[in-house]
C-alpha positions, 0 to 999 in steps of 0.5 A: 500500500505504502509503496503504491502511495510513493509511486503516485506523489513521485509521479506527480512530483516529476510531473510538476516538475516537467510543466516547470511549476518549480522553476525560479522559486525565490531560493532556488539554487541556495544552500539551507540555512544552518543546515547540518550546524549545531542546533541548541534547545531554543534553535526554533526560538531564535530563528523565529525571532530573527525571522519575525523581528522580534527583540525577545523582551518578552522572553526574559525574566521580570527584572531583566526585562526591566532593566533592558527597558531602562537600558532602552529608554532614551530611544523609546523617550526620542519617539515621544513628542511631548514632555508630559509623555516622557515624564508619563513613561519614566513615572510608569517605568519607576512604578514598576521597578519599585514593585519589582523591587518590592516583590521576592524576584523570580529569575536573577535578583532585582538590583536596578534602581528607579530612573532619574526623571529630570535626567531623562527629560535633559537628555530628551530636551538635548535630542529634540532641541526645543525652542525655549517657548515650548519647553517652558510650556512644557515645563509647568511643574504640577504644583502639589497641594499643600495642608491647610495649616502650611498654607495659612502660616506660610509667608508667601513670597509671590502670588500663590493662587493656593492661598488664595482659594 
């Protein structure tokens, strides 16, 4: 049975080939890849990577994760058009570091330290050389609340719109 099925998909295949349905194929006349070369564990891992373009990130532990996105960030932050982005993204990448960093790590131990959000914007304001009107506009610090009792002894010093709500 299983020798009559070989002479069929034989025939077919050399039929296919007499009408030149494999004729100039893209690849054709090149050697295999990594044909015969040794072949470790995740072989298909990385040839999937490589193939689909992926960084591979996603694979890694939490806190080596981390730490490439650290390693990554001023590229990441020269994609972002605004400041507010830019301090948005170091704010959330410091919240996940610090509950790293909370919690007993799986894989290798948390040694990264939160990023210095003032750093960051310089070398992001440095890359974008903004003009000086947009980045004080950009720049407009969020102004915490202070306690009542601060704000009734404080002596202000300019016009504090705080004291005079």
């Amino acid at each position: 049975m299983s020798g009559s099925i070989d002479r069929i998909v034989e025939r077919q295949i050399r039929e296919v080939q007499e009408r030149g349905v494999f004729d100039n194929l893209p690849g054709a006349g090149k050697p295999l890849a990594d044909l015969g070369g040794p072949k470790d564990e995740n072989w298909w891992l990385r040839q999937y990577m490589q193939r689909e373009g992926l960084d591979g990130v996603a694979f890694l532990p939490p806190a080596l994760a981390l730490r490439k996105e650290a390693e990554d960030i001023q590229v990441t932050a020269a994609e972002l058009s605004t400041e507010a982005q830019v301090r948005e993204m170091v704010t959330h990448l410091n919240d996940r570091i610090l509950d790293a960093l909370r919690k007993p790590s799986e894989g290798p131990s948390m040694t990264l330290m939160q990023l210095d959000v003032v750093a960051v914007l310089t070398s992001w304001r440095a890359a974008r050389k903004q003009t000086p009107g947009e980045r004080q506009e950009l720049e407009q610090p969020q102004r915490c609340k202070r306690s009542r009792l601060r704000r009734l002894f404080s002596v202000p010093t300019e016009w504090d719109p705080e004291r005079q709500a």
